[in-house]
C-alpha positions as CSV (number, residue, x, y, z in Angstrom):
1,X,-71.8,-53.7,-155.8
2,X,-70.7,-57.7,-155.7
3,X,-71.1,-59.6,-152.7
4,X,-68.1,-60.0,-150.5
5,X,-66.7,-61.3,-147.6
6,X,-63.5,-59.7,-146.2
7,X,-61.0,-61.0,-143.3
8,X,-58.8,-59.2,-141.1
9,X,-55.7,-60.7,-139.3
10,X,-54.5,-59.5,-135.5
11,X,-51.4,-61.8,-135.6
12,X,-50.2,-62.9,-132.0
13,X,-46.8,-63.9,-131.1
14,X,-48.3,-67.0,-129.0
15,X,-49.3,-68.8,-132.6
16,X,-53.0,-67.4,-132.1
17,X,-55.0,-65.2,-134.9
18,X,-57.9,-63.3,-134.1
19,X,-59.9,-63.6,-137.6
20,X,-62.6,-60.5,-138.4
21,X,-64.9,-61.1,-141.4
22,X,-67.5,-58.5,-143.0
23,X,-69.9,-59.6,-145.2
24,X,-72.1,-58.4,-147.9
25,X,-75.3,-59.8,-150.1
26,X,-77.9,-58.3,-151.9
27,X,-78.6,-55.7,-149.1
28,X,-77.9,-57.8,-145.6
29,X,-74.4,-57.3,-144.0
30,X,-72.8,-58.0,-140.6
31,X,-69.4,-58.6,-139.1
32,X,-67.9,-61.1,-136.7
33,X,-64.7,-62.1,-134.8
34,X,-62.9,-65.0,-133.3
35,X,-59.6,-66.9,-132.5
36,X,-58.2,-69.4,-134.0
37,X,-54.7,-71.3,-133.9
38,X,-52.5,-69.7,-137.2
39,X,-52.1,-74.0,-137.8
40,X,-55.9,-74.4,-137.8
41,X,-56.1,-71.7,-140.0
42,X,-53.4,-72.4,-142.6
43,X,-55.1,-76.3,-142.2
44,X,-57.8,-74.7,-143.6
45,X,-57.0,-72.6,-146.5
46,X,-55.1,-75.5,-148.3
47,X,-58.1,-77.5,-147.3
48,X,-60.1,-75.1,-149.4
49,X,-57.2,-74.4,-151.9
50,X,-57.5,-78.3,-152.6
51,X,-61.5,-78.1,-152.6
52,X,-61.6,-74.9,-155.1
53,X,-59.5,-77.1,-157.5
54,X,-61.0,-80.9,-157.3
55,X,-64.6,-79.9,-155.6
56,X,-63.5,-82.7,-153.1
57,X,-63.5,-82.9,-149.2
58,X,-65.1,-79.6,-148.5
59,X,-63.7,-77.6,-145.8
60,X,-65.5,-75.7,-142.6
61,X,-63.7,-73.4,-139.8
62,X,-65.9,-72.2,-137.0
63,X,-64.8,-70.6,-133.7
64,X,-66.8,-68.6,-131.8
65,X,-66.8,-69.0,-127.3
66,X,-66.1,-72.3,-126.4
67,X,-67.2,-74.2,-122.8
68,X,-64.3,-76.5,-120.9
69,X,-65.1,-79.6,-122.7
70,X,-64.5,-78.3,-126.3
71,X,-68.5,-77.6,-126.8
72,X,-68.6,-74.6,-129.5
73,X,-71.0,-72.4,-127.4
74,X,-71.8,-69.5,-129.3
75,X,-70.4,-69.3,-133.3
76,X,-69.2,-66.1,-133.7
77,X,-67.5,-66.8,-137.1
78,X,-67.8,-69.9,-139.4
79,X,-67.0,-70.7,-143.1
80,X,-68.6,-73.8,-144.7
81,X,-67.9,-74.2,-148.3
82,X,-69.9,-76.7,-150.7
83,X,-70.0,-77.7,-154.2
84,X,-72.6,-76.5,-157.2
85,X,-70.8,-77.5,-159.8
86,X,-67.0,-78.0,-160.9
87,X,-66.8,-74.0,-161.4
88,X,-68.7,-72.7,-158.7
89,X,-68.9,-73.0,-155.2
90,X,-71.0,-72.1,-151.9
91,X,-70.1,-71.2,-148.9
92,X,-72.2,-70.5,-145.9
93,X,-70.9,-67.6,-143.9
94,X,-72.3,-67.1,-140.2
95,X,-70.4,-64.0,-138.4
96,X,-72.0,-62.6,-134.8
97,X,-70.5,-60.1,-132.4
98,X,-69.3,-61.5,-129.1
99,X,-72.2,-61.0,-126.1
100,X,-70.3,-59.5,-123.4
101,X,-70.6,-60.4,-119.7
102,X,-74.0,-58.7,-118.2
103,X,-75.5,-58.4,-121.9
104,X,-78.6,-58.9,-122.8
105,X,-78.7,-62.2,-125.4
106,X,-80.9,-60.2,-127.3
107,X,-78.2,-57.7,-128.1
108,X,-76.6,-60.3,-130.3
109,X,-76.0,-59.3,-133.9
110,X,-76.2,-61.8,-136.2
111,X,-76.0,-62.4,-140.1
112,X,-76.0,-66.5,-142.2
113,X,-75.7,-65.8,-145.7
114,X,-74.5,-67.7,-148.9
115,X,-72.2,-66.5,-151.4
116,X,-71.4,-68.1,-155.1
117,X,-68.1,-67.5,-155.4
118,X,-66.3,-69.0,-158.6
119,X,-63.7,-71.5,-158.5
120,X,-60.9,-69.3,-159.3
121,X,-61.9,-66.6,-157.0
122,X,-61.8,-69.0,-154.3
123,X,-57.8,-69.7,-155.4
124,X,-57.2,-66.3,-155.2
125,X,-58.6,-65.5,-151.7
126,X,-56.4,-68.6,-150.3
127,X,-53.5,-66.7,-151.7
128,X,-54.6,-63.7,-149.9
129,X,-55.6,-65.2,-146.9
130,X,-52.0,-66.7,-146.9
131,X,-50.6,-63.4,-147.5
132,X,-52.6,-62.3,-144.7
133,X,-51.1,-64.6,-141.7
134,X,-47.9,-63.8,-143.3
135,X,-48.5,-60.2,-142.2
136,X,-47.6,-59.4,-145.8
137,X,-51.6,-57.5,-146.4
138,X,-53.6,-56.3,-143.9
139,X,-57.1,-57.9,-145.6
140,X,-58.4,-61.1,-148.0
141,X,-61.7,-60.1,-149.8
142,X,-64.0,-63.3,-151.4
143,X,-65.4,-61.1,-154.3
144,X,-68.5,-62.6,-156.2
């Protein structure tokens, strides 16, 4: 089986997505969610559209629990993408679940790994991912 990341969409009315990733590689998976503004997010996928075709300005989203002065407190999910070469690509995914009130911190479940994804499979997960907050598929899979 390749290794994969795959993103859900819960589309809100207020201009809010709540993004869920699953990912896979060699044998370590895990899953994550968090909320993002659909601008931030659509920001971000022609950020990486751009970076997937010129390996230029590589683009990160994070979002996880947040404190009142705009301090990232726990990072639930992140993306940070990175150059090898002019074909191929990194990207450092981080996905936790959410530690709910009275919780142990212990109980959090986290997975960091790094996929290789080609150039053009990058392209074609911005399409999907476009197609996603467009409500037009209900998931965008990274293959690699």
């Amino acid at each position: 089986m390749n290794d994969y990341l795959k993103i859900t969409a819960d589309l809100e009315d207020d201009g809010t997505v709540g993004l869920t990733g699953t990912v896979s590689s060699e044998g370590f998976s895990g899953s994550g969610e968090a909320w993002f503004n659909v601008s931030e997010v659509r920001q971000f996928v022609s950020q990486l559209e751009n970076f997937a075709k010129t390996t230029e300005n590589p683009p990160e989203i994070s979002g996880g629990n947040w404190d009142g002065k705009g301090n990232l407190l726990h990072k639930l999910f992140s993306l940070r993408f990175y150059s090898f070469s002019s074909f191929r690509a990194g990207v450092q995914v981080e996905l936790a679940n959410h530690p709910y009130t009275d919780c142990r911190p212990e109980e959090i479940a986290s997975v960091k790994l790094e996929l290789k994804p080609e150039a053009q499979a990058i392209i074609n997960f911005c399409g999907q991912l476009n197609e996603l907050l467009s409500n037009n598929i209900s998931e965008a899979s990274l293959v690699c």
